[in-house]
C-alpha positions in Angstrom: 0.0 0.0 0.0 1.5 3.4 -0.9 2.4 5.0 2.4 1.5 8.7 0.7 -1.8 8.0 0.7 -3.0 8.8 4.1 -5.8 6.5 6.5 -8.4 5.5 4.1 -11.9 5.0 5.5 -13.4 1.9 3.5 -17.4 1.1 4.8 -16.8 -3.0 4.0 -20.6 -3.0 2.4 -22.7 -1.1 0.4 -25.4 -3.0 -1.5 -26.0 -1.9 -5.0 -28.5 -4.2 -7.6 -28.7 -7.0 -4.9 -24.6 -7.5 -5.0 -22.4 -6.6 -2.0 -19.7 -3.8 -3.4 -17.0 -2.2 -1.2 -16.9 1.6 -1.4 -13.9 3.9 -0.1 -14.0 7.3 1.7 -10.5 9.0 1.7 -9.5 10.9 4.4 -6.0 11.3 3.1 -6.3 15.1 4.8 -6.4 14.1 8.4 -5.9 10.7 10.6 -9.2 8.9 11.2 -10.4 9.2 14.5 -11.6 6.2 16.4 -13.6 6.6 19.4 -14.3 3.3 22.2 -17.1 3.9 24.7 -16.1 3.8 28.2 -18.8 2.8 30.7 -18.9 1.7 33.4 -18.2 -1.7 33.9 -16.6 -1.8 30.9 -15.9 -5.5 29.6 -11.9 -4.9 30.2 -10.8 -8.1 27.7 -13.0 -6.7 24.9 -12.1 -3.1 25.5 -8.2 -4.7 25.8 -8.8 -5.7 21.9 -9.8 -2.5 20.9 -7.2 -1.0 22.4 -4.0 -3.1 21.7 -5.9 -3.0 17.4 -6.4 0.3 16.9 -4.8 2.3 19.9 -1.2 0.6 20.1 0.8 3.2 17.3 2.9 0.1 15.5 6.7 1.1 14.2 6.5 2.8 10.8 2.6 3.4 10.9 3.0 6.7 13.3 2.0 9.2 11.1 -1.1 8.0 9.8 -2.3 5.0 12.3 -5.6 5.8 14.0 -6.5 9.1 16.4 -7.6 6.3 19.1 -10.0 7.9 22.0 -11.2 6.7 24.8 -14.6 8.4 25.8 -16.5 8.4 28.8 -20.6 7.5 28.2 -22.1 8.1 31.7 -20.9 10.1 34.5 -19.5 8.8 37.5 -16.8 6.8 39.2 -16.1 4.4 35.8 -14.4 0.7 36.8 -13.8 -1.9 34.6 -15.0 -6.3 35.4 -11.4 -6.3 36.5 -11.7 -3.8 39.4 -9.5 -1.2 37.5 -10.7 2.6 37.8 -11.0 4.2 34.0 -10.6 7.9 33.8 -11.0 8.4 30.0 -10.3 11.7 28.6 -12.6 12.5 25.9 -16.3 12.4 26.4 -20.1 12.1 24.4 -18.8 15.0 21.9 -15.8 13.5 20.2 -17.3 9.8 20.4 -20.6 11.4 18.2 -18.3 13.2 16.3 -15.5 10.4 15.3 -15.0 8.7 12.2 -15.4 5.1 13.8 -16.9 4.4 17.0 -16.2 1.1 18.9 -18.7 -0.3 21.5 -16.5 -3.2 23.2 -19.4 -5.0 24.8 -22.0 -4.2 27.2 -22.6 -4.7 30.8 -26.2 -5.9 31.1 -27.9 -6.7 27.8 -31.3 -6.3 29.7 -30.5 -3.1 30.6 -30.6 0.4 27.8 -27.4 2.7 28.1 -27.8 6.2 29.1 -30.0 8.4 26.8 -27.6 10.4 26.1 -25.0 7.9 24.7 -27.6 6.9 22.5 -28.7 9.8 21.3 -24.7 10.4 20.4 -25.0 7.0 18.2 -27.9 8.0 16.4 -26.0 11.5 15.9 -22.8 9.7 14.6 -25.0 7.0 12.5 -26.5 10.3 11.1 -23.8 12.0 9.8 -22.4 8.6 8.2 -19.7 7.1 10.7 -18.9 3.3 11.1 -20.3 1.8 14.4 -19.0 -1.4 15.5 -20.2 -3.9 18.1 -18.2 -6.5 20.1 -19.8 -9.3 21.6 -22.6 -8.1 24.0 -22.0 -4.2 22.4 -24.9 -5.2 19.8 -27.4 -4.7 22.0 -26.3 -1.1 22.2 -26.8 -1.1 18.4 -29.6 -2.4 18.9 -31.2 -0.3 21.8 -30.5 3.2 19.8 -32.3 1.7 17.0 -29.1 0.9 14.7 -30.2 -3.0 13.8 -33.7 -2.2 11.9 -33.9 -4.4 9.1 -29.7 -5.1 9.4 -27.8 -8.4 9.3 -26.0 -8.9 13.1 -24.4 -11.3 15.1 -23.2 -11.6 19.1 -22.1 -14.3 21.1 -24.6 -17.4 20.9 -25.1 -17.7 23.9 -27.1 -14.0 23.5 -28.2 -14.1 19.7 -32.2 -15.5 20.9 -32.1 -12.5 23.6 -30.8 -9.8 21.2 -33.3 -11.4 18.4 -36.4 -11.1 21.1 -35.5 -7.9 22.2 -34.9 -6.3 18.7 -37.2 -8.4 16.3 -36.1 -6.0 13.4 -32.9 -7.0 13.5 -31.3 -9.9 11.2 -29.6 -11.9 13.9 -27.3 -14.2 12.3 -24.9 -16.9 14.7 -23.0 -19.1 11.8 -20.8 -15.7 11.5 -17.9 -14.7 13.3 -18.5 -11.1 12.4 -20.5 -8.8 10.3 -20.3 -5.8 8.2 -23.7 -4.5 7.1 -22.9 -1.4 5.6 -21.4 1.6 8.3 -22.4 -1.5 11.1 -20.4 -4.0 12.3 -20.5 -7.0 14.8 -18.3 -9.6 16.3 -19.4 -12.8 17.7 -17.6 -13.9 21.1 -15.1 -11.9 22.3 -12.5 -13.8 21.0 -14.1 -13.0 17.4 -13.5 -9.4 18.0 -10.2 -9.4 17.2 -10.8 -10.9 13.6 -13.5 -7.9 13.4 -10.6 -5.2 14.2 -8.3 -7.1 11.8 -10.8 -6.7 9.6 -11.2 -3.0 9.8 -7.3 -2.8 9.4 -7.3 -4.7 6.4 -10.3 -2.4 4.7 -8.6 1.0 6.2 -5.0 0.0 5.4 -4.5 -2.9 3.2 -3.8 -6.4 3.6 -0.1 -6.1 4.1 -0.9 -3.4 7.3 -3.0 -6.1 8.8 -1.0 -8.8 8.4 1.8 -6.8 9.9 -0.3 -6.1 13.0 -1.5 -9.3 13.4 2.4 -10.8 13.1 3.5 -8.4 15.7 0.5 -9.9 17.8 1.2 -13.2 17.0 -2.5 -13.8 16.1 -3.8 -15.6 12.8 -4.2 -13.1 9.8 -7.4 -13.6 9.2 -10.3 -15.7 9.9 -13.5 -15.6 7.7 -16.4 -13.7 8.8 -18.6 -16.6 7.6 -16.9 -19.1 9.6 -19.4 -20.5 12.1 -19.0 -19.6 16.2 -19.2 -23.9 16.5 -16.2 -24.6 14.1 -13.6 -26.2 17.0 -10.3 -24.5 16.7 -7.9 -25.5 14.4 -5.3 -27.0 16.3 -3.2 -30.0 15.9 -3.4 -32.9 18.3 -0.8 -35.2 19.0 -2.1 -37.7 17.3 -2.3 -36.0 13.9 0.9 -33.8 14.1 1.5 -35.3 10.6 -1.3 -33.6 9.2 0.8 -30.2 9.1 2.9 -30.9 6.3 -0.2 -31.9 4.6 -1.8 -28.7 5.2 1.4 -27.0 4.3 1.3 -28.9 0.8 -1.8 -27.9 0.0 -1.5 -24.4 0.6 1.7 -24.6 -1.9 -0.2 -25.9 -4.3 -3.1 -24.2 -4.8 -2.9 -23.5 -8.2 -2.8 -27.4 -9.1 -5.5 -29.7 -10.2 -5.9 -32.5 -8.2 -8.2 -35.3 -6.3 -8.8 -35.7 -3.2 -8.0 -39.3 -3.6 -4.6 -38.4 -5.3 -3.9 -36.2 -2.4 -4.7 -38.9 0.2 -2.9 -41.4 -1.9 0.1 -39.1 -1.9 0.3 -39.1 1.3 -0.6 -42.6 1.9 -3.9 -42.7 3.2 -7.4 -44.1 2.4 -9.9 -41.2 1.3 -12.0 -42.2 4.2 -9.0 -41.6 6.9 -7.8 -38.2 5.1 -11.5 -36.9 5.1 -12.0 -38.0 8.2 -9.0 -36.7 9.8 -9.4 -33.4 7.8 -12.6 -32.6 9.6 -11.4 -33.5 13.0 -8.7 -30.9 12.5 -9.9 -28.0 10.8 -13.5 -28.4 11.6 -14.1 -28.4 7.6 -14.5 -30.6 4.6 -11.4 -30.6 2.7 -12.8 -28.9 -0.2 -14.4 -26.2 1.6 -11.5 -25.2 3.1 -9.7 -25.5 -0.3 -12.1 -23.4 -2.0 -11.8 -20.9 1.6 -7.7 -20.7 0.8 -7.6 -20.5 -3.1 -10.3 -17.3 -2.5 -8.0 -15.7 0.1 -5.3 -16.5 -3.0 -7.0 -14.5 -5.1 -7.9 -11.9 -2.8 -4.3 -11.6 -2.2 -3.2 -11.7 -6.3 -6.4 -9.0 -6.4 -5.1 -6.8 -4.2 -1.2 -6.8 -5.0 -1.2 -7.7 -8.7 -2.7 -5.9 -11.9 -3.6 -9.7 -13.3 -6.7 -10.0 -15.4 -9.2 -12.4 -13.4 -9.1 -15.0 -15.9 -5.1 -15.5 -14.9 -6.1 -14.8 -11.2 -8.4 -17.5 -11.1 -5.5 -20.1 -12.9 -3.1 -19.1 -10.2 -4.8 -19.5 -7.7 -6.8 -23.2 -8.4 -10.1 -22.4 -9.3 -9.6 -22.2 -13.1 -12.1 -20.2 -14.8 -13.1 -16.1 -14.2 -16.9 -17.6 -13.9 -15.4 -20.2 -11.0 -13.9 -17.3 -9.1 -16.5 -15.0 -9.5 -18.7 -18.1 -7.6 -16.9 -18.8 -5.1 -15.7 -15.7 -4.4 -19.5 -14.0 -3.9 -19.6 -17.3 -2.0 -17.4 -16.1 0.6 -16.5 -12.4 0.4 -20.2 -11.5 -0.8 -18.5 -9.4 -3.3 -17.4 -9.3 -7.0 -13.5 -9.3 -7.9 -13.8 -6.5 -9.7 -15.0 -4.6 -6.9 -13.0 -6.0 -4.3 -10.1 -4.9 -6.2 -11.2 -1.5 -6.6 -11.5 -0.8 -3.1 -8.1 -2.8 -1.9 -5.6 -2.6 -4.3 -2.7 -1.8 -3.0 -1.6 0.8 -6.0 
């Protein structure tokens, strides 16, 4: 990504004709400002995401890396679950007036926030700012009447509450997070961080992300569309074999091959390899080959000036009509316009 350009604000979703397209706002002029309610007890280990992805200033990003802001919501003594005592220093006026605000869960879902913070959302969602939810911080969305007739998710455990209590509201729980339009959620906490990795990658580029997420030693990137019940994908003693597998794979992604020639290769029965497969990654082997090849192409999209038709040879799935499938599949977007929003030149 050129560092000239400045903090780009990219909404991930705008619809347009029924078809999912990424539109950009620059803000080349000025860093972004990104504002995180503070309340009081605040949900410290979401608010400690937040913080550590958009208010930690990362060698080499200083001068255009977020305006990060902690702002007080309701007056009083502020603590956190974890006993510590928050004095932020901004307040309701520069959370209404930021670029993005950050909600990083919510104390009691049965209980509405303060009038007045949500009169500063509806404000903000006014004038055109990104809102974001984690975990338990939809039911803010949802309570200043942000969720009408938008896709959402939150942690299962809440997604029948916050669909009872805002029937308007397109509660979904097979998605680790959302972007419908300017509004965004994250499942469990956990999922928030793939939410602000997310945002990186839209505001800054993939490389920027991946950099972040390297110096936090946490996974690039996770599909929104994964569902909350997919186990982790973590190797067990028994199938500490299965990396190099994996690793294979992902090295040759632009081949054609079976399954059964890929389980043969590696000297197994189908039956074992699919098996084993799904124990590990929680996935059918060709879903998750489909899943990699796209993030292939999404890569080759954004750093490459390839037509779409050698795109889609490179990265497996053959033809520019294949791509276009699965990628609408899983980035609810076209190629075309995923490269207009996130190419890097």
């Amino acid at each position: 990504m050129n560092n000239q350009r400045g903090v780009s604000f990219r909404p991930p979703r705008q619809k347009e004709s029924g078809i999912n397209v990424i539109v950009r706002y620059n803000h080349a002029m000025s860093r972004h400002t990104l504002a995180a309610a503070i309340y009081d007890g605040l949900l410290g280990f979401e608010y400690s995401i937040v913080a550590e992805l958009f208010g930690l200033v990362r060698p080499g990003l200083e001068d255009r890396w977020y305006n990060f802001q902690p702002c007080r919501v309701e007056r009083g003594p502020l603590r956190s679950t974890h006993a510590a005592v928050l004095d932020p220093p901004h307040g309701l006026r520069q959370l209404q007036t930021a670029d993005t605000i950050v909600i990083p869960g919510w104390r009691t879902p049965e209980a509405p926030p303060r009038p007045a913070f949500l009169k500063a959302l509806q404000q903000a969602d006014r004038r055109g700012a990104r809102i974001v939810s984690v975990c338990t911080g939809a039911f803010v969305l949802g309570y200043a009447g942000l969720l009408n007739d938008r896709r959402v998710t939150t942690h299962w455990l809440w997604a029948d509450q916050l669909q009872q209590t805002f029937p308007a509201a397109k509660v979904t729980t097979d998605r680790l997070y959302v972007h419908d339009e300017r509004i965004c959620s994250s499942a469990g906490s956990s999922a928030g961080i793939d939410l602000c990795l997310s945002i990186i990658r839209a505001d800054f580029g993939v490389d920027v992300a991946n950099y972040v997420a390297r110096r936090m030693v946490a996974p690039t990137h996770r599909e929104g569309g994964q569902s909350q019940y997919v186990q982790p994908t973590v190797l067990s003693t028994d199938d500490e074999d299965f990396g190099p597998i994996l690793d294979w794979m992902q090295t040759h992604l632009h081949q054609t091959w079976t399954l059964e020639q890929i389980a043969d290769r590696f000297a197994m029965s189908l039956r074992t390899f699919q098996r084993r497969f799904r124990s590990l990654t929680g996935e059918a082997p060709l879903s998750w080959l489909n899943a990699q090849r796209v993030m292939r192409a999404r890569s080759l999209l954004e750093t490459t000036d390839l037509p779409v038709d050698q795109i889609a040879h490179r990265a497996g799935l053959g033809t520019a009509a294949n791509l276009r499938k699965h990628f609408a599949r899983v980035m609810e977007t076209t190629p075309s316009a995923y490269r207009s929003a996130f190419a890097s030149s």
